[in-house]
C-alpha positions as CSV (number, residue, x, y, z in Angstrom):
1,X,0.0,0.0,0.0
2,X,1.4,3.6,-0.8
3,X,-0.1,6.7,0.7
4,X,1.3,10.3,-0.3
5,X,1.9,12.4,2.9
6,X,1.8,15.9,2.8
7,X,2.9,18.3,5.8
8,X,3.5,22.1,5.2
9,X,5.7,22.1,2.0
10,X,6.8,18.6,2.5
11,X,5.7,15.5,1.2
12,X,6.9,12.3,1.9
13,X,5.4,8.8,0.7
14,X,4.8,6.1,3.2
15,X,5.3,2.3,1.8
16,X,3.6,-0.9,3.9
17,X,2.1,-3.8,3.9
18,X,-1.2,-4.9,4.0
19,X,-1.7,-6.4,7.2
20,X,-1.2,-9.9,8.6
21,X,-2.9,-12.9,7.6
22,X,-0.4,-12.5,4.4
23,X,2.5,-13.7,4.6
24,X,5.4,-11.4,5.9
25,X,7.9,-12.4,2.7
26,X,4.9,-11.4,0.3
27,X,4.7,-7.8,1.5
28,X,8.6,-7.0,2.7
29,X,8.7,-3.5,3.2
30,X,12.4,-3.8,4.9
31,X,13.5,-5.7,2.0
32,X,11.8,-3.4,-0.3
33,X,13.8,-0.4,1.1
34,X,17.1,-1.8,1.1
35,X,16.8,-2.9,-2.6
36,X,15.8,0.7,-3.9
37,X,19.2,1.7,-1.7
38,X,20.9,-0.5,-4.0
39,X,19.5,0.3,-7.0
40,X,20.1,4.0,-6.4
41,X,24.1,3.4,-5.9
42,X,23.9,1.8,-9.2
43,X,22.2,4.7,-10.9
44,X,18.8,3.7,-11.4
45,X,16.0,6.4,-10.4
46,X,14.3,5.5,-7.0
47,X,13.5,7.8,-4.6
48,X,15.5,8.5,-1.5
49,X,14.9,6.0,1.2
50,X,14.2,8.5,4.6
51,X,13.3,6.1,7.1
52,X,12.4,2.2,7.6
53,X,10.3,0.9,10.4
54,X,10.9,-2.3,11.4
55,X,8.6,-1.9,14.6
56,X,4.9,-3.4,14.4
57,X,3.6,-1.6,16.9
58,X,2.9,1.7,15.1
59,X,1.1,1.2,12.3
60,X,0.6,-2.8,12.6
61,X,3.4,-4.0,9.7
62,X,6.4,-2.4,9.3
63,X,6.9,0.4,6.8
64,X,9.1,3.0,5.0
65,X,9.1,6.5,4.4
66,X,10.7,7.6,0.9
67,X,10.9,10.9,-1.2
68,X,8.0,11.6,-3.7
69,X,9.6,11.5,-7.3
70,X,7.1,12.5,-10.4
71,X,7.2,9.4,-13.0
72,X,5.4,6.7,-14.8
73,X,4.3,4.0,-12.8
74,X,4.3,0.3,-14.6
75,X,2.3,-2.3,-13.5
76,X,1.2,-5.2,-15.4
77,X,0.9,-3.2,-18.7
78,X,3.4,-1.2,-20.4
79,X,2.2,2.0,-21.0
80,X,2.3,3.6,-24.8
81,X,4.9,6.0,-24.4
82,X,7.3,3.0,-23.2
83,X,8.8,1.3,-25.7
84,X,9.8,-2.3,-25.1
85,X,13.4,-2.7,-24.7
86,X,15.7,-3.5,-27.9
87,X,16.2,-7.5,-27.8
88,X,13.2,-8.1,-25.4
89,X,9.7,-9.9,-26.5
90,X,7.0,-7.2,-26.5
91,X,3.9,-7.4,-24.2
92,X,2.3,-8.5,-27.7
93,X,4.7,-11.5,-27.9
């Protein structure tokens, strides 16, 4: 789940879990967080990681707080102005 928090001028989006019965390795917001660190060392665009919570006793499943960044956001469609990359089967294929 993603919600966009906005305080004053800031804004900040929170990153979590639904909560339990799932199971915890489905929904790995800790995991999550550490990836995008790695990814952004290695150049790729993700948003800066400001805080992970580890504790369950705030908001019921652990969570992470990252910066907002303005983009497309892919799902299980690419969207039209996203060309498929060279070599790689299309969607279509």
């Amino acid at each position: 789940m993603t919600y966009l928090i906005q305080r004053g001028g800031e804004c900040v989006v929170l990153r979590r879990g639904p909560r339990p019965p799932l199971p915890k390795s489905t929904h790995d917001m800790v995991r999550e967080a550490r990836i995008q660190k790695i990814l952004g060392v290695h150049g790729v665009p993700v948003p800066e990681i400001v805080a992970v919570c580890e504790d369950e006793s705030l908001l019921g499943v652990p969570f992470y707080l990252m910066s907002r960044l303005d983009g497309t956001v892919v799902t299980d469609t690419i969207p039209p102005h996203l060309s498929p990359a060279e070599g790689l089967p299309s969607s279509s294929d």
